[in-house]
PyMOL commands that place a pseudoatom at each C-alpha (Angstrom):
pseudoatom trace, name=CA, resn=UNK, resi=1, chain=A, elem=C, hetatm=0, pos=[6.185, -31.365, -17.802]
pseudoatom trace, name=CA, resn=UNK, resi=2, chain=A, elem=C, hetatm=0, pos=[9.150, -32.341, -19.806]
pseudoatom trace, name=CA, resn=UNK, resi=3, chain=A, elem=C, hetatm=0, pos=[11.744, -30.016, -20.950]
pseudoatom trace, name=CA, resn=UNK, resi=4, chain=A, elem=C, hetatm=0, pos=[12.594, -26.405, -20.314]
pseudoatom trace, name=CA, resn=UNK, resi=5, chain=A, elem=C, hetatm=0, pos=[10.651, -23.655, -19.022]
pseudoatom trace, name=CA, resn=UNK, resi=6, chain=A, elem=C, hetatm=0, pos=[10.260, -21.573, -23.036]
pseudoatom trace, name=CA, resn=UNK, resi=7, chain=A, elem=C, hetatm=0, pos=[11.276, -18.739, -21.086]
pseudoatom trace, name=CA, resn=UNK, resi=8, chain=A, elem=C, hetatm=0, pos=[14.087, -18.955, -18.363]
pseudoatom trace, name=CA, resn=UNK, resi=9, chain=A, elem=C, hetatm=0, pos=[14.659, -16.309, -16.060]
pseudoatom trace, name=CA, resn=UNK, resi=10, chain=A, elem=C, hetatm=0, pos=[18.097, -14.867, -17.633]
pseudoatom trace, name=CA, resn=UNK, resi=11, chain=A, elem=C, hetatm=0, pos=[15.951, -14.500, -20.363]
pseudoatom trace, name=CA, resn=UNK, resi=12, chain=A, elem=C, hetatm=0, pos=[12.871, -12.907, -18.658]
pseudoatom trace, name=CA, resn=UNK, resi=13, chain=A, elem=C, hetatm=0, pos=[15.333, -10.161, -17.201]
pseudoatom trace, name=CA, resn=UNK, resi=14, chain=A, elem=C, hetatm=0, pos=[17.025, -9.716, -20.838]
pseudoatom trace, name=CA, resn=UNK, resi=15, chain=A, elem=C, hetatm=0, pos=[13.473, -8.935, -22.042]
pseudoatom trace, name=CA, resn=UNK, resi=16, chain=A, elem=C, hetatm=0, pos=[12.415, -6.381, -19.210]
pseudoatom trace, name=CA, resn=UNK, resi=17, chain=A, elem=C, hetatm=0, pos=[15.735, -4.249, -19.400]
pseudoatom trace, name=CA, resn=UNK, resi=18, chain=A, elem=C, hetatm=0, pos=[15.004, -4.440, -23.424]
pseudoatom trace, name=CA, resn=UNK, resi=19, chain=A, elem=C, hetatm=0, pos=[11.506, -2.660, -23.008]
pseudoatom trace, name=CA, resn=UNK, resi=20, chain=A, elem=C, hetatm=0, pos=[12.597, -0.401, -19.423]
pseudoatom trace, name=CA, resn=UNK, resi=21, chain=A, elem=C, hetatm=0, pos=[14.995, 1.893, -19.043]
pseudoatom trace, name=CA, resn=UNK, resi=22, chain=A, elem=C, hetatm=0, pos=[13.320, 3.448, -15.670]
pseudoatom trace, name=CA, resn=UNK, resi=23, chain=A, elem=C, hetatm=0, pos=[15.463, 2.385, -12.928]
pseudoatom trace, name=CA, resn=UNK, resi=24, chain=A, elem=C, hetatm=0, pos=[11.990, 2.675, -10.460]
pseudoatom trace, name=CA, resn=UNK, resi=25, chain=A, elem=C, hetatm=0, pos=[10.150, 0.380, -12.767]
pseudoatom trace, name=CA, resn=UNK, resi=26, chain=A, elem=C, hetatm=0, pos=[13.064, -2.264, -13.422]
pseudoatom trace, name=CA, resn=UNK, resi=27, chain=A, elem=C, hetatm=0, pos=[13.504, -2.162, -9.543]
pseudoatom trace, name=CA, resn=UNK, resi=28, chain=A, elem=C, hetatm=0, pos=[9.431, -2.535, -8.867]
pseudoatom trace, name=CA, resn=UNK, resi=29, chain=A, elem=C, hetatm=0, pos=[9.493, -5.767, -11.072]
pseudoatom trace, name=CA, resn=UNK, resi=30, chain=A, elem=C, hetatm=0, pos=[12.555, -7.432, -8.977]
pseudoatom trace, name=CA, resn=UNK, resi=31, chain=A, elem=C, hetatm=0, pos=[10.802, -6.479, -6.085]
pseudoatom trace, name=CA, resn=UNK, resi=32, chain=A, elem=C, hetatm=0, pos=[7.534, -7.982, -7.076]
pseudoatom trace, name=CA, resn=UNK, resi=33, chain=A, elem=C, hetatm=0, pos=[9.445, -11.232, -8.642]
pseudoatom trace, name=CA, resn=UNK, resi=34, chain=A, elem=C, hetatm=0, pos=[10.808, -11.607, -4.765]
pseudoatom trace, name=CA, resn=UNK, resi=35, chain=A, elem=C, hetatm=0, pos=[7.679, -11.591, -3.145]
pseudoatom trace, name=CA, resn=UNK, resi=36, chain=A, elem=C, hetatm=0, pos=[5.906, -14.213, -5.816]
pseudoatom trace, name=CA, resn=UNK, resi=37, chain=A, elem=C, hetatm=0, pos=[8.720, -16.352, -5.493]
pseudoatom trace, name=CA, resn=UNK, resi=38, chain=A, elem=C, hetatm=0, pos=[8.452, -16.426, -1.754]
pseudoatom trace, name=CA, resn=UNK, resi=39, chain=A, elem=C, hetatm=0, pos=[4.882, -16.631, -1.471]
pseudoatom trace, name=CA, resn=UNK, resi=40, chain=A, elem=C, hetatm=0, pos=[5.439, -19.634, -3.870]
pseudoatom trace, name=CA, resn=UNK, resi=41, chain=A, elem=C, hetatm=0, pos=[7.613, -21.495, -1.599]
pseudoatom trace, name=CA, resn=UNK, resi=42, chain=A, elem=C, hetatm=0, pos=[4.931, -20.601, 1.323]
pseudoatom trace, name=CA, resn=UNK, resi=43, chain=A, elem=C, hetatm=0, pos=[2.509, -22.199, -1.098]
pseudoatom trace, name=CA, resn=UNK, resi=44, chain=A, elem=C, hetatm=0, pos=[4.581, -25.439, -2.311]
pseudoatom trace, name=CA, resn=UNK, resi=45, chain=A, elem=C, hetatm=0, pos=[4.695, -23.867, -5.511]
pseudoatom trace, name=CA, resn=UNK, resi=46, chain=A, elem=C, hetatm=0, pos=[7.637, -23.539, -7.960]
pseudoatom trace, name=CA, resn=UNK, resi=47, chain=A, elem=C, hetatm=0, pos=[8.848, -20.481, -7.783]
pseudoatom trace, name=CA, resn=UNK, resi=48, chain=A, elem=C, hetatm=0, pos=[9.776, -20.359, -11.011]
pseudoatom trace, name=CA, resn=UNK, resi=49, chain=A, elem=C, hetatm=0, pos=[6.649, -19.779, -12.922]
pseudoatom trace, name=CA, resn=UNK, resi=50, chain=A, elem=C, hetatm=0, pos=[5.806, -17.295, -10.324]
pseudoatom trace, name=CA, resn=UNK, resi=51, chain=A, elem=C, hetatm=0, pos=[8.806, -15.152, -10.039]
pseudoatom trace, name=CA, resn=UNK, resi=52, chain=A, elem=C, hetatm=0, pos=[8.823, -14.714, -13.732]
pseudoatom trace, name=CA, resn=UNK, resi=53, chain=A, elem=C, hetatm=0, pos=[5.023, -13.446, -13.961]
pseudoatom trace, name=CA, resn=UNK, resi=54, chain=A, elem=C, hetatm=0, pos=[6.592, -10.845, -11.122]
pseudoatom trace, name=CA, resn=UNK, resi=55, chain=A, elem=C, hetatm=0, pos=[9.292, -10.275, -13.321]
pseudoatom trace, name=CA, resn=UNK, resi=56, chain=A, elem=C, hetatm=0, pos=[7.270, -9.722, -16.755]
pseudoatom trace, name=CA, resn=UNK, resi=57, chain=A, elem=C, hetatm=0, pos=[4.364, -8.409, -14.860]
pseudoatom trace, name=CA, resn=UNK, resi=58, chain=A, elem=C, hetatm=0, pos=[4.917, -4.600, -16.129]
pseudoatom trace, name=CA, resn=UNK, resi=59, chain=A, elem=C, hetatm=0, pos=[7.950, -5.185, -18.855]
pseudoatom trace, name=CA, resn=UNK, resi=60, chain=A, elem=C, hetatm=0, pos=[5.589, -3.857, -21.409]
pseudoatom trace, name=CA, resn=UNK, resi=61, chain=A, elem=C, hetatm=0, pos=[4.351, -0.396, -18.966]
pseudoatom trace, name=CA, resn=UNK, resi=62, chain=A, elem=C, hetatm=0, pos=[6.860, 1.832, -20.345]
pseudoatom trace, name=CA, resn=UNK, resi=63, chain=A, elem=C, hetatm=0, pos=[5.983, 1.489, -23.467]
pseudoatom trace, name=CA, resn=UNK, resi=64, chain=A, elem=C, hetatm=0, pos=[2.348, 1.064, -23.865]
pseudoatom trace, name=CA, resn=UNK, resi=65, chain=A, elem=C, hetatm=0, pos=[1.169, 2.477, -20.515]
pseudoatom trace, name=CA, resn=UNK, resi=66, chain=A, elem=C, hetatm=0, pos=[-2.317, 2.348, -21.222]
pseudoatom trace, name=CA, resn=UNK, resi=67, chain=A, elem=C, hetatm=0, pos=[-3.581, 5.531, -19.528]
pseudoatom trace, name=CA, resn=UNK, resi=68, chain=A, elem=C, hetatm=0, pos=[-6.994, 4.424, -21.583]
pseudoatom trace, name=CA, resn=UNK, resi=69, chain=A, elem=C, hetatm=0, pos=[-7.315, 1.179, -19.816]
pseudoatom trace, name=CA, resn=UNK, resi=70, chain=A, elem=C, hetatm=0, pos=[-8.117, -0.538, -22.927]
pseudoatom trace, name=CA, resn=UNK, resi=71, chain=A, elem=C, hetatm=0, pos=[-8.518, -4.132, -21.975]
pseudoatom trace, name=CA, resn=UNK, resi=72, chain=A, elem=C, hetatm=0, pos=[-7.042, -5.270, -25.318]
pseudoatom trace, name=CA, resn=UNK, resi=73, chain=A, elem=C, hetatm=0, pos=[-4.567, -2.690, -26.327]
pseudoatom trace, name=CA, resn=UNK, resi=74, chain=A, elem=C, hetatm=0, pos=[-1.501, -1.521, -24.713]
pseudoatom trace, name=CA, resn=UNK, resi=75, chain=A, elem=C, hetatm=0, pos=[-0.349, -3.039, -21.104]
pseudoatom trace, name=CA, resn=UNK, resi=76, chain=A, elem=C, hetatm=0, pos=[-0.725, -5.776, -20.207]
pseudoatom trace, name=CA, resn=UNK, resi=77, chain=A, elem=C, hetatm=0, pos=[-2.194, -7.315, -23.319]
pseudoatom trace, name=CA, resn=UNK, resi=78, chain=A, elem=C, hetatm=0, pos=[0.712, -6.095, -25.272]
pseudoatom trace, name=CA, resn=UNK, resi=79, chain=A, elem=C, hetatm=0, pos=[3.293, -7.901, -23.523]
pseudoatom trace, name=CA, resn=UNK, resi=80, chain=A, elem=C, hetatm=0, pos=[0.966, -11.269, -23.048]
pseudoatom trace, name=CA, resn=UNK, resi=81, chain=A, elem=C, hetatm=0, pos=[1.091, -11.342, -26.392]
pseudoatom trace, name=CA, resn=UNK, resi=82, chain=A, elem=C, hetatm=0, pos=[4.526, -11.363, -26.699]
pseudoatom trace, name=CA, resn=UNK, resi=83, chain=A, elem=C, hetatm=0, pos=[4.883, -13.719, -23.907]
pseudoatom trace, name=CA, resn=UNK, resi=84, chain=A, elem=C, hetatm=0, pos=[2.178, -16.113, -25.684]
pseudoatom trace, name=CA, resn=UNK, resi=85, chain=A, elem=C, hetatm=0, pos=[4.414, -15.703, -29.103]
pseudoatom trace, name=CA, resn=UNK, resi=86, chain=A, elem=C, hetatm=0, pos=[7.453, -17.190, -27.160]
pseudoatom trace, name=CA, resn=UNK, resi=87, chain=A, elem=C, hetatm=0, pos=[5.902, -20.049, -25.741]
pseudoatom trace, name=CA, resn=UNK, resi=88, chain=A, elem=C, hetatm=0, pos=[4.582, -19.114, -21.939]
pseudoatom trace, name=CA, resn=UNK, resi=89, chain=A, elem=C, hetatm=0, pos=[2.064, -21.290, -20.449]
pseudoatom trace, name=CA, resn=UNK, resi=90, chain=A, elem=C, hetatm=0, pos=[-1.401, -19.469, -20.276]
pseudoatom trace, name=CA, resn=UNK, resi=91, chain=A, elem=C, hetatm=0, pos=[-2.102, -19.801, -16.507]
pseudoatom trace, name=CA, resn=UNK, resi=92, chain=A, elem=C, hetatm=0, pos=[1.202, -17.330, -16.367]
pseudoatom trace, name=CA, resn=UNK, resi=93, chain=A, elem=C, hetatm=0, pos=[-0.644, -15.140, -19.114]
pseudoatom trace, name=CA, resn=UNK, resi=94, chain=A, elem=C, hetatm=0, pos=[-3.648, -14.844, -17.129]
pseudoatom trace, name=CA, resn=UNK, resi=95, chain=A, elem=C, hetatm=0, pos=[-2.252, -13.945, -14.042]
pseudoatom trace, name=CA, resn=UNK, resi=96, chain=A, elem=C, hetatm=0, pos=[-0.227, -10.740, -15.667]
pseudoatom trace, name=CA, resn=UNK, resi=97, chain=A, elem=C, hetatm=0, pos=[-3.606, -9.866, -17.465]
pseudoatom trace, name=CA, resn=UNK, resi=98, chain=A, elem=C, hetatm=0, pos=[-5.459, -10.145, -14.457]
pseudoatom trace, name=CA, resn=UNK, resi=99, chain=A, elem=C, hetatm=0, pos=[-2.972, -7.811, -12.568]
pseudoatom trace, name=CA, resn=UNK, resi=100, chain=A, elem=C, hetatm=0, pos=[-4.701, -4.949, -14.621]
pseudoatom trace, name=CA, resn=UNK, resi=101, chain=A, elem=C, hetatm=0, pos=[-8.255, -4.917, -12.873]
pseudoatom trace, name=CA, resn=UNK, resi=102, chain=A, elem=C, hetatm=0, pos=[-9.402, -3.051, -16.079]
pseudoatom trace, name=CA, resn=UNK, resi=103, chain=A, elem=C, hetatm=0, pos=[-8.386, -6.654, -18.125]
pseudoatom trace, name=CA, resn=UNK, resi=104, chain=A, elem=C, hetatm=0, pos=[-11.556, -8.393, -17.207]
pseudoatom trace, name=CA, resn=UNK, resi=105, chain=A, elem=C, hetatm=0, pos=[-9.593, -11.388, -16.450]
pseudoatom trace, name=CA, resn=UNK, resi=106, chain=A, elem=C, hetatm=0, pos=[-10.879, -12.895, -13.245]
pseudoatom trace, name=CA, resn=UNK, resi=107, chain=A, elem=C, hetatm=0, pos=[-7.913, -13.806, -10.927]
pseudoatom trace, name=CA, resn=UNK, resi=108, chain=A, elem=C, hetatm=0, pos=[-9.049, -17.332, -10.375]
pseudoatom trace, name=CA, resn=UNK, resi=109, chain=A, elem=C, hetatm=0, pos=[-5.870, -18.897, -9.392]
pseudoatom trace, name=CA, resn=UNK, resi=110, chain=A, elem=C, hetatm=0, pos=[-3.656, -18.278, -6.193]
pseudoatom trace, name=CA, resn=UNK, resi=111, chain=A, elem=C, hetatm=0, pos=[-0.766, -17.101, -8.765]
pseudoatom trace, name=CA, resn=UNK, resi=112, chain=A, elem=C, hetatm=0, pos=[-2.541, -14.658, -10.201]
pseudoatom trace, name=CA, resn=UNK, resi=113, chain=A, elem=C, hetatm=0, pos=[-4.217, -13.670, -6.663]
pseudoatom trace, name=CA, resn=UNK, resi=114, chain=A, elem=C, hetatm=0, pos=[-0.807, -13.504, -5.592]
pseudoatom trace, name=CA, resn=UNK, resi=115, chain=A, elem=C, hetatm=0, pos=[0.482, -10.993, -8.182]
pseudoatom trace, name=CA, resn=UNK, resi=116, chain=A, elem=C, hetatm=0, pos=[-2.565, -8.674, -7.417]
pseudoatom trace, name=CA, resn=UNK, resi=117, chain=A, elem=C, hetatm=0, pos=[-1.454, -8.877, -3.848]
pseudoatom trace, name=CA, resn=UNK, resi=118, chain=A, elem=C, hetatm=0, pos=[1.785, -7.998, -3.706]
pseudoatom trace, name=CA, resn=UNK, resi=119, chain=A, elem=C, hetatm=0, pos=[1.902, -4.975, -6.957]
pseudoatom trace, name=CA, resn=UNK, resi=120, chain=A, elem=C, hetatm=0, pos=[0.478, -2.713, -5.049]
pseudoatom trace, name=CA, resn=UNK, resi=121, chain=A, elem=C, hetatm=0, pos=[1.819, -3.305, -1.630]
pseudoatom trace, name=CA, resn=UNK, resi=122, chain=A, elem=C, hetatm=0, pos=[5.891, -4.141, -2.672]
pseudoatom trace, name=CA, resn=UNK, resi=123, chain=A, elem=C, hetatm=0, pos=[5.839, -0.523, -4.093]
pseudoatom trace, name=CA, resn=UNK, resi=124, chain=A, elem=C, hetatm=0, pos=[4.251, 0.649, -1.365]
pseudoatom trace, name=CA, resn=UNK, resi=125, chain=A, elem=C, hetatm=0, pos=[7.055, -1.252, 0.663]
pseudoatom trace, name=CA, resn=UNK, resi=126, chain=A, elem=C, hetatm=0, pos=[9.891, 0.473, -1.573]
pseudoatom trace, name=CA, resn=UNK, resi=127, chain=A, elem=C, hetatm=0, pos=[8.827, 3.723, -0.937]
pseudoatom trace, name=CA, resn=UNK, resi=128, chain=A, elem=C, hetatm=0, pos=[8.391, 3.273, 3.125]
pseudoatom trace, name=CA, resn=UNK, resi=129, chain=A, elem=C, hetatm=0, pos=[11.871, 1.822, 2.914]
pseudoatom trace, name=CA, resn=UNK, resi=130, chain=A, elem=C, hetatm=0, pos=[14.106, 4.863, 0.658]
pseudoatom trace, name=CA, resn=UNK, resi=131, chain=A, elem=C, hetatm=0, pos=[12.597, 7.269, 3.265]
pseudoatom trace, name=CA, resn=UNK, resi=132, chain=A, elem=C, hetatm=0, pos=[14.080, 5.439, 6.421]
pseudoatom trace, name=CA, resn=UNK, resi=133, chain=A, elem=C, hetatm=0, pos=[17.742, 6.562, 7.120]
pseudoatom trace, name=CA, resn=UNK, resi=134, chain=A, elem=C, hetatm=0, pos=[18.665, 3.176, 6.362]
pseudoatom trace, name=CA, resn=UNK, resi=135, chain=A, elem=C, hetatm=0, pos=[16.946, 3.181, 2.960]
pseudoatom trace, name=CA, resn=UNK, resi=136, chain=A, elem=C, hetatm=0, pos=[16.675, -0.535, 3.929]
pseudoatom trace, name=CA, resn=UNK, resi=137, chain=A, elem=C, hetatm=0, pos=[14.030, -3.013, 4.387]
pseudoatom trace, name=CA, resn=UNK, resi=138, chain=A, elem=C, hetatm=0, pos=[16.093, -4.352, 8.050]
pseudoatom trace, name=CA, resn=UNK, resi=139, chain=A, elem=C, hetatm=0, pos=[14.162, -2.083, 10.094]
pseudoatom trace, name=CA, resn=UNK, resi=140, chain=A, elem=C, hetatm=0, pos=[10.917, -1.390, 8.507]
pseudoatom trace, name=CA, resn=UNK, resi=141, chain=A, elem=C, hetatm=0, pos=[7.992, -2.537, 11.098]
pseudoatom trace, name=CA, resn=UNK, resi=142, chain=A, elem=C, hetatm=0, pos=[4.667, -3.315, 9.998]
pseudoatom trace, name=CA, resn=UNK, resi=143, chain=A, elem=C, hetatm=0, pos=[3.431, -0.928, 12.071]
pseudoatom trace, name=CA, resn=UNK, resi=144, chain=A, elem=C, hetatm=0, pos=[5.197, 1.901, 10.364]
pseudoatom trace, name=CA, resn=UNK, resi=145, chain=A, elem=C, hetatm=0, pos=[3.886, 0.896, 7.104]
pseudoatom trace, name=CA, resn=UNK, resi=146, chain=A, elem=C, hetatm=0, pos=[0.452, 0.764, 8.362]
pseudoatom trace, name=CA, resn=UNK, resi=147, chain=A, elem=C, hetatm=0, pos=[0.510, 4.434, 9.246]
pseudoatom trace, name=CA, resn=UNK, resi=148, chain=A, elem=C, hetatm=0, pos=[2.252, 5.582, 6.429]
pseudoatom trace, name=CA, resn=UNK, resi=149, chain=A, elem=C, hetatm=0, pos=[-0.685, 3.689, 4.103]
pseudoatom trace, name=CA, resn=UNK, resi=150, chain=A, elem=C, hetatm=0, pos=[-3.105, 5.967, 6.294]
pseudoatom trace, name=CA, resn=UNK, resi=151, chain=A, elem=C, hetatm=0, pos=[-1.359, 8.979, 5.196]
pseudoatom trace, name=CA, resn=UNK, resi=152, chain=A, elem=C, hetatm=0, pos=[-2.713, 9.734, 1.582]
pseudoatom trace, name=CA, resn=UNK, resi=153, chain=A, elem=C, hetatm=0, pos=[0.470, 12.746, 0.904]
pseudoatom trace, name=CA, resn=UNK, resi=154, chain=A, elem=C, hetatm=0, pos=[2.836, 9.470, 1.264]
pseudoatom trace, name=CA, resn=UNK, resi=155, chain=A, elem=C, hetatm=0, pos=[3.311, 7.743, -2.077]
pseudoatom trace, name=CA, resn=UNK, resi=156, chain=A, elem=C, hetatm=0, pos=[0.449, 9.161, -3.323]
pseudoatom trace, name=CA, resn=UNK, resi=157, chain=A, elem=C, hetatm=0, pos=[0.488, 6.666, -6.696]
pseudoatom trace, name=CA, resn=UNK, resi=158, chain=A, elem=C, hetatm=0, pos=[-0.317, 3.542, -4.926]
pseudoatom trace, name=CA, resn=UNK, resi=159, chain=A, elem=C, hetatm=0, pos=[-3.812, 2.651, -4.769]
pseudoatom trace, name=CA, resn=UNK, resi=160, chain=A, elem=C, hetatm=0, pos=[-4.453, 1.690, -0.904]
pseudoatom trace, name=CA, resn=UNK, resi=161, chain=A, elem=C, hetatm=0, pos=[-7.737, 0.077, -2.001]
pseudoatom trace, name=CA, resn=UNK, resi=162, chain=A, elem=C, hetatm=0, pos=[-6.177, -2.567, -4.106]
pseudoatom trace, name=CA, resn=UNK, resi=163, chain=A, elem=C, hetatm=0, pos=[-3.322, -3.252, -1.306]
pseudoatom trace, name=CA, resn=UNK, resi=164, chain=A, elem=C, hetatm=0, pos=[-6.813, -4.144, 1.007]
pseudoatom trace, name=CA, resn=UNK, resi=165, chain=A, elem=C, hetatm=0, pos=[-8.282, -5.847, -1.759]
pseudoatom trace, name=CA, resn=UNK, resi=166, chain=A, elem=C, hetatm=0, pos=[-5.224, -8.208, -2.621]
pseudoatom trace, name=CA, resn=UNK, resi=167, chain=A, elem=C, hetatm=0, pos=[-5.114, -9.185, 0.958]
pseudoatom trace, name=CA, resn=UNK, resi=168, chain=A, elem=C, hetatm=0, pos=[-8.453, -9.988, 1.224]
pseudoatom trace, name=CA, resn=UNK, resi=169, chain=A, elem=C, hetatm=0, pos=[-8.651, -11.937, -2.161]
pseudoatom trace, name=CA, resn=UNK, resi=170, chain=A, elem=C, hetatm=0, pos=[-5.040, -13.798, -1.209]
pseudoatom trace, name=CA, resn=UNK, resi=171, chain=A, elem=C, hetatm=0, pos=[-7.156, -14.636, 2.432]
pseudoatom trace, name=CA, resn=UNK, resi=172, chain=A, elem=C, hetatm=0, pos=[-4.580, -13.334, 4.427]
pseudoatom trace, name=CA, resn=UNK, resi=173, chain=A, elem=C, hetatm=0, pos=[-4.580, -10.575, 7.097]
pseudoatom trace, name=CA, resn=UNK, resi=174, chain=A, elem=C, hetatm=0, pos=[-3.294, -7.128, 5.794]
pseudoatom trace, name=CA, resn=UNK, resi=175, chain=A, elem=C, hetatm=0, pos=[-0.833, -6.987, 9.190]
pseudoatom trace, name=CA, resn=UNK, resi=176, chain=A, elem=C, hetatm=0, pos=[0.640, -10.840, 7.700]
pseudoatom trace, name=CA, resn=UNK, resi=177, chain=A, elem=C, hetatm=0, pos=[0.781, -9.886, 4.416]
pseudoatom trace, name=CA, resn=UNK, resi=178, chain=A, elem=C, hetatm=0, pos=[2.974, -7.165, 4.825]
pseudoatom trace, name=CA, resn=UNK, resi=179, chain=A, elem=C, hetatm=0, pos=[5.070, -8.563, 7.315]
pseudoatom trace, name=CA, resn=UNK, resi=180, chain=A, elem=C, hetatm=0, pos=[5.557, -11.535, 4.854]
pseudoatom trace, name=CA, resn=UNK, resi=181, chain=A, elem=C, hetatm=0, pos=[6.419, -9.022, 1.792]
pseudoatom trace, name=CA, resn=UNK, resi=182, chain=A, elem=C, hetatm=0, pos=[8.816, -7.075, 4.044]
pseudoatom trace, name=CA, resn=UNK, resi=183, chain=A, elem=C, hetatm=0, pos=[10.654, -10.465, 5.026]
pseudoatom trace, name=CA, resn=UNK, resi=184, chain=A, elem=C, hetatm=0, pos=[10.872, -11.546, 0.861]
pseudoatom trace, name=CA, resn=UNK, resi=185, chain=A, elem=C, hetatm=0, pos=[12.230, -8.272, 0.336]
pseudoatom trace, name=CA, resn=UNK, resi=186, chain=A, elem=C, hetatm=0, pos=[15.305, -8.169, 2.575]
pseudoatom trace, name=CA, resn=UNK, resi=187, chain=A, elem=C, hetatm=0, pos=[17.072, -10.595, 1.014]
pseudoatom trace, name=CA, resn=UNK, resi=188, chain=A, elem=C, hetatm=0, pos=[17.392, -8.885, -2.004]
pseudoatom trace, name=CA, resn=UNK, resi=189, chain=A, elem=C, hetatm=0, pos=[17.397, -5.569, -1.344]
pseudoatom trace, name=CA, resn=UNK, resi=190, chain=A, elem=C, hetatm=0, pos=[21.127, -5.105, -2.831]
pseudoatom trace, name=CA, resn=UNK, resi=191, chain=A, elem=C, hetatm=0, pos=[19.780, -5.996, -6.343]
pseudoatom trace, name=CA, resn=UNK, resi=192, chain=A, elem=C, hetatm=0, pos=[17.065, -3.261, -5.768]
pseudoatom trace, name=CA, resn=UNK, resi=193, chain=A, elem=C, hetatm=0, pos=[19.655, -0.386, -5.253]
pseudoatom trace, name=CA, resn=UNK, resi=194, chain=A, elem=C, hetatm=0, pos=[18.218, -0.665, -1.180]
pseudoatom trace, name=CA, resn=UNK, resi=195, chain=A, elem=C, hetatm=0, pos=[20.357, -0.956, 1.908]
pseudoatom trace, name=CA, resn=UNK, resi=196, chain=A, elem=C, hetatm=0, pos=[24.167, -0.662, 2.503]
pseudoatom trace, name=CA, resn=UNK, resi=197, chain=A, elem=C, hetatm=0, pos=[25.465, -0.050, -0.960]
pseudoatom trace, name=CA, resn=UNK, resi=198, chain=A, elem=C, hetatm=0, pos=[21.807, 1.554, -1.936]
for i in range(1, 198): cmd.bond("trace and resi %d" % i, "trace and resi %d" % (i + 1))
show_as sticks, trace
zoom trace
């Protein structure tokens, strides 16, 4: 593929912070760009293409939230077809569509498998983390996470189902998975408001 990428990621952030202001959702989307571009490198994947659909994956939520799960109105379908009208590659389209189980896009590629994996679960992650003393991702064991996902008063928004599910469909063992999310999140957990200076 010759050329550059139509959207780069300087761009991709310009866009999110253009259609959310919530500081939550701007910080869900760097958290779920983290994990896609890890799991891309685990992969041999470019983590390009990947971090951006984490990136873009719920740009358009603020604004057209959907509550009606229309498959073709509202998010995601809004922002795909903005995304389409600037050029992005349609594996990248279908992978944000099929984030949104109400879509009817099958997630029939490990990129968009990937996405549906790690929504759920790096939220999930966030919320385990700003209720340590640390409000950091350095000490949070898989173990602790795996009770607090039992405990349906914690974080009450996140669907555990689909944090099974995306496992399962990804083919990797819920204990792995999160262990491998928690490790992609530390690094960045300064640009997610997390940690030291959080």
């Amino acid at each position: 593929m010759g050329g550059r990428d139509p959207v780069n990621r300087a761009e991709a952030l310009s866009l999110m912070h253009e259609h959310t202001q919530s500081p939550s959702l701007r910080q869900h989307m760097l958290a779920v760009e983290a994990a896609m571009r890890a799991y891309a490198s685990k992969f041999g994947e470019d983590p390009e293409p990947w971090g951006l659909v984490g990136l873009l994956h719920d740009f358009d939520y603020e604004k057209f939230p959907n509550a009606e799960h229309s498959a073709t109105e509202g998010h995601p379908a809004w922002g795909v077809d903005l995304l389409r009208s600037k050029g992005v590659a349609e594996p990248l389209l279908r992978a944000v569509l099929g984030h949104a189980t109400y879509s009817g896009v099958p997630r029939d590629t490990s990129m968009a498998k990937t996405l549906f994996a790690v929504d759920e679960l790096c939220g999930f992650l966030v919320a385990c983390a700003l209720v340590r003393p640390s409000k950091s991702f350095a000490d949070l064991e898989v173990s602790s996470v795996k009770k607090k996902l039992k405990d349906k008063a914690f974080a009450r928004g996140v669907n555990r189902d689909e944090v099974r599910q995306g496992a399962e469909e990804l083919g990797v063992p819920l204990d792995d998975h999160i262990a491998f999310c928690i490790q992609a999140l530390r690094p960045v957990e300064p640009s997610l408001g997390l940690g030291e200076g959080g």
